[in-house]
N, CA, C and O atoms as CSV, one atom per row, in Angstrom:
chain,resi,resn,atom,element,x,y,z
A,1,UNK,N,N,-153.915,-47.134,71.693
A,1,UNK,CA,C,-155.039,-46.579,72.410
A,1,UNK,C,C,-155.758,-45.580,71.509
A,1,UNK,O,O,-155.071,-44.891,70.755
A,2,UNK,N,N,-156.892,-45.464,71.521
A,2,UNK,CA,C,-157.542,-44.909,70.348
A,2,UNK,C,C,-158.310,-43.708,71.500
A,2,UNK,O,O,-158.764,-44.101,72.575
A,3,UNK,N,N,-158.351,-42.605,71.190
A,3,UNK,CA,C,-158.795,-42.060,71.603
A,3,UNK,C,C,-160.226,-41.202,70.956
A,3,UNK,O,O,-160.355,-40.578,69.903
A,4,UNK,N,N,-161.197,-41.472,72.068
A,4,UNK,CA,C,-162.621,-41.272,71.520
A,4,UNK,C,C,-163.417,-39.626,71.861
A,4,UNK,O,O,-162.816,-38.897,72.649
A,5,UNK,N,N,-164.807,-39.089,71.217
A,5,UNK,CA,C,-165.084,-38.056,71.789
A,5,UNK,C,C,-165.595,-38.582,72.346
A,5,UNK,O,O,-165.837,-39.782,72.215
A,6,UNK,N,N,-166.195,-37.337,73.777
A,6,UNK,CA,C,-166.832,-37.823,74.776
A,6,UNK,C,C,-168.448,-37.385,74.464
A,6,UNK,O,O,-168.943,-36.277,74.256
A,7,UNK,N,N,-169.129,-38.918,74.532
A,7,UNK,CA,C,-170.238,-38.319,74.661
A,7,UNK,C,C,-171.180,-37.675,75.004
A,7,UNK,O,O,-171.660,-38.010,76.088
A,8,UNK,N,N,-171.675,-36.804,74.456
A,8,UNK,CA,C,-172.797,-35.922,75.021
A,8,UNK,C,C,-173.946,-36.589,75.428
A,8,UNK,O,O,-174.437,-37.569,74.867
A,9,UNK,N,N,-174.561,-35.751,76.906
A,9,UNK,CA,C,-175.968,-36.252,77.093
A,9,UNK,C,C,-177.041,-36.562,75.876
A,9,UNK,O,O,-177.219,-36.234,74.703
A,10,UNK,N,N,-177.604,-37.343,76.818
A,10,UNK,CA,C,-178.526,-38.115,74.988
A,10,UNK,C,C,-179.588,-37.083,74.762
A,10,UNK,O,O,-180.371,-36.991,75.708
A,11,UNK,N,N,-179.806,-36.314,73.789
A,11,UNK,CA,C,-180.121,-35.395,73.305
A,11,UNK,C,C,-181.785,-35.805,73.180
A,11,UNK,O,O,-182.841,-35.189,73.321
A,12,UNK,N,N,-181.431,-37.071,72.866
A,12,UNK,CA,C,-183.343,-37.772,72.104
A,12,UNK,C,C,-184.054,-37.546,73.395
A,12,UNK,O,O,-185.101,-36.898,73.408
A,13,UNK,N,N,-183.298,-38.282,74.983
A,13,UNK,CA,C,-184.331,-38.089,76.044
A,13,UNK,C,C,-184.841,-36.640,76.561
A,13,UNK,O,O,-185.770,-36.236,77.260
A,14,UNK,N,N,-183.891,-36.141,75.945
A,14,UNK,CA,C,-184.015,-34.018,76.660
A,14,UNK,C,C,-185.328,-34.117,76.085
A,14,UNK,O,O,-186.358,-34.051,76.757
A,15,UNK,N,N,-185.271,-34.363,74.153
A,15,UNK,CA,C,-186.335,-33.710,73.398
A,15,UNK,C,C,-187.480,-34.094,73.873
A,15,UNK,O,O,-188.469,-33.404,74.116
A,16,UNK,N,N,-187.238,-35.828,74.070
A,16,UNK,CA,C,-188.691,-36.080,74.227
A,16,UNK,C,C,-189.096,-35.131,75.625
A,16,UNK,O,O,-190.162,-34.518,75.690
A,17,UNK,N,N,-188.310,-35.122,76.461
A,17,UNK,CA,C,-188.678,-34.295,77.690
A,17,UNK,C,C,-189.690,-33.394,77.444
A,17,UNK,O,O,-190.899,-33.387,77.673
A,18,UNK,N,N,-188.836,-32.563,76.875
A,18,UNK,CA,C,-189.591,-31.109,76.509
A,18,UNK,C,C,-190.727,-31.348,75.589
A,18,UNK,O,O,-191.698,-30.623,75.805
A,19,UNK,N,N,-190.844,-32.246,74.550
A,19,UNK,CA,C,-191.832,-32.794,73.840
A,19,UNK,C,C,-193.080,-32.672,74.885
A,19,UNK,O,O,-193.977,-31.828,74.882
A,20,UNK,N,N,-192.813,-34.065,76.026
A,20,UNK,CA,C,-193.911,-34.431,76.889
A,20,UNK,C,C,-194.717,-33.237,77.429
A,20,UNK,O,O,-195.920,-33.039,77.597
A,21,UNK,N,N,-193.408,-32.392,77.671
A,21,UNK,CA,C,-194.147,-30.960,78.871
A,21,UNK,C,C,-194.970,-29.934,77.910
A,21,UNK,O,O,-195.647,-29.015,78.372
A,22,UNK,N,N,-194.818,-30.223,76.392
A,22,UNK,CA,C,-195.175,-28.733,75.663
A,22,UNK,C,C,-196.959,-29.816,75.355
A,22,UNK,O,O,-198.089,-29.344,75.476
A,23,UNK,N,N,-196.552,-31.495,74.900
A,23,UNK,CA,C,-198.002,-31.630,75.587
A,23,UNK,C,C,-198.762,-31.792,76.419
A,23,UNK,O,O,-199.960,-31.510,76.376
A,24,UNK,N,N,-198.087,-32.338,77.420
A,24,UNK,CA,C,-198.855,-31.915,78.760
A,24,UNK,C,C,-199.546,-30.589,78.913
A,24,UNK,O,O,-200.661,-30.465,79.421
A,25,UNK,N,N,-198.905,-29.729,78.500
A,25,UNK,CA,C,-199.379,-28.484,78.582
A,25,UNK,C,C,-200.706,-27.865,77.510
A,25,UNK,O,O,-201.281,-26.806,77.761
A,26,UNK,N,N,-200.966,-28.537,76.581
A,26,UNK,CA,C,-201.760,-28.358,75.561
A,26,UNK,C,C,-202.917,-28.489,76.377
A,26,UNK,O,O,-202.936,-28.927,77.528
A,27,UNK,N,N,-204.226,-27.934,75.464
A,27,UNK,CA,C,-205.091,-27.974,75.986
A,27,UNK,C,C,-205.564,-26.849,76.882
A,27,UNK,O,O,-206.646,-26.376,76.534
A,28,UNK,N,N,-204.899,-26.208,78.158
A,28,UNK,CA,C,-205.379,-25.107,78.428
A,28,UNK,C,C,-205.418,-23.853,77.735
A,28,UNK,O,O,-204.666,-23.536,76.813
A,29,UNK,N,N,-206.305,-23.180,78.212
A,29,UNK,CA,C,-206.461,-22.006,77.846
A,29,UNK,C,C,-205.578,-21.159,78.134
A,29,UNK,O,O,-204.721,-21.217,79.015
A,30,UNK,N,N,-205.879,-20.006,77.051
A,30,UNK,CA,C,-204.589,-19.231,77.040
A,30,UNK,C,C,-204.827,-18.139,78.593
A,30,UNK,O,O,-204.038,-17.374,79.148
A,31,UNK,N,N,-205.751,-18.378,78.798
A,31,UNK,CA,C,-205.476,-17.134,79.974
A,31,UNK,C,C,-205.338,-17.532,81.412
A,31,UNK,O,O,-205.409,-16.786,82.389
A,32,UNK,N,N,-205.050,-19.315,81.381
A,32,UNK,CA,C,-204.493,-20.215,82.291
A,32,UNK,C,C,-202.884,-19.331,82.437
A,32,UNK,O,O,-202.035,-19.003,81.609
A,33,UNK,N,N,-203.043,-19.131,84.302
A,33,UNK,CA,C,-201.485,-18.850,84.188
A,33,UNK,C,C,-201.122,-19.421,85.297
A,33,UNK,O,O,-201.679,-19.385,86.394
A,34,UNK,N,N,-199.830,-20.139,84.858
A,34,UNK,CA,C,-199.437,-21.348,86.013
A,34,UNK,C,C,-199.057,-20.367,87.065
A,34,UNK,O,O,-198.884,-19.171,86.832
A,35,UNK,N,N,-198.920,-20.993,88.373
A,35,UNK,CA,C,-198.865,-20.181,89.563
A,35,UNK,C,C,-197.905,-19.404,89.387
A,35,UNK,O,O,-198.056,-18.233,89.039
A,36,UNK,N,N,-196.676,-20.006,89.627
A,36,UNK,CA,C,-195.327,-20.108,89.282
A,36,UNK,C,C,-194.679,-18.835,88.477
A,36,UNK,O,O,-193.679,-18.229,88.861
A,37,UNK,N,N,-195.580,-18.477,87.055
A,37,UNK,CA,C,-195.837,-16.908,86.396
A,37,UNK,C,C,-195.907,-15.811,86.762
A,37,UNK,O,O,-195.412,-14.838,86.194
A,38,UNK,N,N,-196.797,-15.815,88.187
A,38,UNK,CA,C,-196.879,-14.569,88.997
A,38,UNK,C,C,-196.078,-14.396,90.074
A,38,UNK,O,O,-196.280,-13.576,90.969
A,39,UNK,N,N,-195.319,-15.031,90.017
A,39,UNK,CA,C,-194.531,-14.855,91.683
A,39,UNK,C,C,-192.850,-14.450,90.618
A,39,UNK,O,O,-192.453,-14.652,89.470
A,40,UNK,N,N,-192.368,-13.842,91.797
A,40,UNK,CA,C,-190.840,-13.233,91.673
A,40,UNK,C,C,-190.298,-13.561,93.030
A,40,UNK,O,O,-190.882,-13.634,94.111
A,41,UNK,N,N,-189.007,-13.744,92.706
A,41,UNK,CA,C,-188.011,-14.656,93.913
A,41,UNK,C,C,-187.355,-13.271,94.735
A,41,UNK,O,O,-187.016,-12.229,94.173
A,42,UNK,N,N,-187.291,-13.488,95.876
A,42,UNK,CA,C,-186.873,-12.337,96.184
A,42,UNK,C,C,-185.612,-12.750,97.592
A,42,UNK,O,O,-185.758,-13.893,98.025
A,43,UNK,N,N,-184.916,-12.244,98.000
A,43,UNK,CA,C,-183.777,-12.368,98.606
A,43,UNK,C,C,-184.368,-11.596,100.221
A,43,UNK,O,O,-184.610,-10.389,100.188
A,44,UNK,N,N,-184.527,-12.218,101.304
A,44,UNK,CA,C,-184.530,-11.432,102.408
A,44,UNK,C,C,-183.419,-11.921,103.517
A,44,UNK,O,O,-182.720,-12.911,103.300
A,45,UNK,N,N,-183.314,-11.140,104.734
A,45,UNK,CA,C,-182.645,-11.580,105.371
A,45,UNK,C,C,-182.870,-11.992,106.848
A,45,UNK,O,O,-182.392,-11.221,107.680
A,46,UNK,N,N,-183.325,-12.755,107.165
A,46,UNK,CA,C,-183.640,-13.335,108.192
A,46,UNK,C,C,-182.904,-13.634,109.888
A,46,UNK,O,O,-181.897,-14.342,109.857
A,47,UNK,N,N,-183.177,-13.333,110.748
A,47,UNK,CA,C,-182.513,-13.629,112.216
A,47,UNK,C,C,-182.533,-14.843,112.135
A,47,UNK,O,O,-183.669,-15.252,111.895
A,48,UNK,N,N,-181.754,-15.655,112.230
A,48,UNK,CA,C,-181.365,-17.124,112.297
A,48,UNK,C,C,-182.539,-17.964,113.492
A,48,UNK,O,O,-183.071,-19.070,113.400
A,49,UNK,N,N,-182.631,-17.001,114.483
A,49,UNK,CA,C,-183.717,-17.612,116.082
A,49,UNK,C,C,-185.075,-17.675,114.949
A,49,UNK,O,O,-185.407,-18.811,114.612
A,50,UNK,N,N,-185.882,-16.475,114.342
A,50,UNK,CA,C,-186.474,-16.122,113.713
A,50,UNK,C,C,-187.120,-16.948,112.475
A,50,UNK,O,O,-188.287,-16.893,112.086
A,51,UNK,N,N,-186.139,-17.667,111.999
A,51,UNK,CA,C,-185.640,-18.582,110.710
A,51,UNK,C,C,-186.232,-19.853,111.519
A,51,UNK,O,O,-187.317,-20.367,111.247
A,52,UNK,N,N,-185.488,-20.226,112.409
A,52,UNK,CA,C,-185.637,-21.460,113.105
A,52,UNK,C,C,-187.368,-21.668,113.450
A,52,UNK,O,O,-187.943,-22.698,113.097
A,53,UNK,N,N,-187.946,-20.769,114.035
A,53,UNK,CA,C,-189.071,-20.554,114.636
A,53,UNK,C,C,-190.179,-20.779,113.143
A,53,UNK,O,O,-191.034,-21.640,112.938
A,54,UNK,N,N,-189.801,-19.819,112.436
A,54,UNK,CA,C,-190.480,-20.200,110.669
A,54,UNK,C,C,-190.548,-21.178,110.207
A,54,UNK,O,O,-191.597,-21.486,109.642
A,55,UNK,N,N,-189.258,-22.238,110.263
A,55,UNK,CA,C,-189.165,-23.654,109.567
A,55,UNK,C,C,-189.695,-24.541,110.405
A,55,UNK,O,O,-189.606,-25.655,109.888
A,56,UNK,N,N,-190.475,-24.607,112.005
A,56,UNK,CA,C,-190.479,-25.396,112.693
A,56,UNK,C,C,-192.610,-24.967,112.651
A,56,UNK,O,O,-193.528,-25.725,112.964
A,57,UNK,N,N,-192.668,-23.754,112.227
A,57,UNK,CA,C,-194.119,-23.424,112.056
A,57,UNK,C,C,-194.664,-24.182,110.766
A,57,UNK,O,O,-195.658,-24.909,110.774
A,58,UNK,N,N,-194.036,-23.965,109.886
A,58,UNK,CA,C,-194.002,-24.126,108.232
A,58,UNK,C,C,-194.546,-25.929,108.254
A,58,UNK,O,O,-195.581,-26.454,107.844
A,59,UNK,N,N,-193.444,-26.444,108.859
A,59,UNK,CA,C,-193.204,-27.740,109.370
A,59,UNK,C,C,-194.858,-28.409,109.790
A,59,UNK,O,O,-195.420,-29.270,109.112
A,60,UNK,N,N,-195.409,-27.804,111.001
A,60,UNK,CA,C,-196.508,-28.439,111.639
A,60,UNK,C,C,-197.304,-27.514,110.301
A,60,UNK,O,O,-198.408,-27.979,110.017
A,61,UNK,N,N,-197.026,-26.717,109.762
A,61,UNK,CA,C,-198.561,-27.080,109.042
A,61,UNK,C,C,-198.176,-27.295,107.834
A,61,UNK,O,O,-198.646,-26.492,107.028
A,62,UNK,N,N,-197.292,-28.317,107.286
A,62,UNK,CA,C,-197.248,-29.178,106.399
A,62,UNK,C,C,-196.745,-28.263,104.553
A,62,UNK,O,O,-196.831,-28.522,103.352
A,63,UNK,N,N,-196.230,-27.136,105.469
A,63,UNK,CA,C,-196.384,-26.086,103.576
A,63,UNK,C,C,-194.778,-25.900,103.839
A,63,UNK,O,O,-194.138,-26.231,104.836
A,64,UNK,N,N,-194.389,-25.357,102.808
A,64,UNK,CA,C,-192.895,-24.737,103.033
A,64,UNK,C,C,-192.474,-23.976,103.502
A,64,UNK,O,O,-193.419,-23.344,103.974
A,65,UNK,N,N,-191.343,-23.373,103.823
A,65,UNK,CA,C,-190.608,-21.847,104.197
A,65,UNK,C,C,-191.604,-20.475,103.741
A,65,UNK,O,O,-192.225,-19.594,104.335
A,66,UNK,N,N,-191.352,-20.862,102.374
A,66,UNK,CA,C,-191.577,-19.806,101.429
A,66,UNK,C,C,-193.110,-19.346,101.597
A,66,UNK,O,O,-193.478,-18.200,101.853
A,67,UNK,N,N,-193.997,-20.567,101.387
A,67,UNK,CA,C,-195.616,-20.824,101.710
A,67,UNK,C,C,-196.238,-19.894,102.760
A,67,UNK,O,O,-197.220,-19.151,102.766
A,68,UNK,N,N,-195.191,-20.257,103.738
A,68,UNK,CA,C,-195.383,-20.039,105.262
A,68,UNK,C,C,-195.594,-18.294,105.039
A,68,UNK,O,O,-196.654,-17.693,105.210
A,69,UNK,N,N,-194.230,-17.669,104.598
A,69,UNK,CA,C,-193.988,-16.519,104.855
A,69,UNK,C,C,-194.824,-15.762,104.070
A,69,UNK,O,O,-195.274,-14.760,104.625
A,70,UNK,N,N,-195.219,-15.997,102.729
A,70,UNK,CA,C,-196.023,-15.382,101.986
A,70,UNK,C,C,-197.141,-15.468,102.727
A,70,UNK,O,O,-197.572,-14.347,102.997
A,71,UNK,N,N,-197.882,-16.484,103.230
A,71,UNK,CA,C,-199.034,-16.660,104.101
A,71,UNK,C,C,-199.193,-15.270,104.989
A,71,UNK,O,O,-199.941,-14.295,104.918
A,72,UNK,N,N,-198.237,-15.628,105.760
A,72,UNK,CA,C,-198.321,-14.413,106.923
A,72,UNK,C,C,-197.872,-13.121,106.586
A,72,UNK,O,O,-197.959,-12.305,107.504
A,73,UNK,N,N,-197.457,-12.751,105.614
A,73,UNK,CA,C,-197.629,-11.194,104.608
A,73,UNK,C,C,-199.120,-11.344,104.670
A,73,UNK,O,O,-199.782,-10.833,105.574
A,74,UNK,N,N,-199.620,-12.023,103.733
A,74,UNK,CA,C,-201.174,-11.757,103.535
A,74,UNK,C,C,-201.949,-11.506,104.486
A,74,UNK,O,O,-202.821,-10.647,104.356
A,75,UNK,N,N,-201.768,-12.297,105.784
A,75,UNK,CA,C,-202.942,-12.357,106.724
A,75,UNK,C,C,-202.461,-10.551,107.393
A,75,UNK,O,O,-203.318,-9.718,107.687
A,76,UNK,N,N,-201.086,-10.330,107.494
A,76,UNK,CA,C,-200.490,-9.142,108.120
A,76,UNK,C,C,-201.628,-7.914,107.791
A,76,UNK,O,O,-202.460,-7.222,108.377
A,77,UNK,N,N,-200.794,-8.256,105.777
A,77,UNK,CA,C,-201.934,-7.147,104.906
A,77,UNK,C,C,-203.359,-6.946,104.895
A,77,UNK,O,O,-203.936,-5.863,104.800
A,78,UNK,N,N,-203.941,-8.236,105.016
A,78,UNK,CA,C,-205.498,-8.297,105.156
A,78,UNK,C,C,-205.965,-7.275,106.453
A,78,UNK,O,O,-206.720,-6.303,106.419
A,79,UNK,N,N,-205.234,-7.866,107.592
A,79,UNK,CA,C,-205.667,-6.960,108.888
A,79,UNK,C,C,-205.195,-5.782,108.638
A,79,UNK,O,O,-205.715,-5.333,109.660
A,80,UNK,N,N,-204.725,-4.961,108.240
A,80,UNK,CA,C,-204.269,-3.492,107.723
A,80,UNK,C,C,-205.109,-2.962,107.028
A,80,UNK,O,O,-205.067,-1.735,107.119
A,81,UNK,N,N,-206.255,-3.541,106.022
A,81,UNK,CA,C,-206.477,-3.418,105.296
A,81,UNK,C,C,-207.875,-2.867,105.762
A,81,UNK,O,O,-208.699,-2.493,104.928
């Protein structure tokens, strides 16, 4: 029985991966900033009834959890404002 190394993920498809995305990405301008750049993840804690009521709002209007809640910060802040 000959015993073999185990191969590693194929390295060529990663590169090209990252290849594709660094050109995909070419072309914009530098003061293009993907959404994604400005946002920070943040940890809250939610009433589970509360939670339920969010994912079932989120739901009928077609955006996510996250979408949802940032949404209704803004509209909160706007009227404060």
């Amino acid at each position: 029985m000959t015993i073999a190394k185990n191969p590693k993920r194929n390295q060529t498809i990663v590169a090209e991966e990252q290849a594709q995305a660094f050109i995909t990405g070419a072309g914009k301008a530098a003061t293009e900033v993907e959404p994604e750049q400005n946002k920070k993840p943040i940890m809250i804690r939610v009433d589970l009834s509360m939670l339920n009521r969010i994912d079932r709002a989120a739901k009928r209007l077609g955006i996510s959890r996250s979408a949802f809640i940032v949404s209704s910060a803004a509209v909160r802040l706007e009227s404060m404002e």
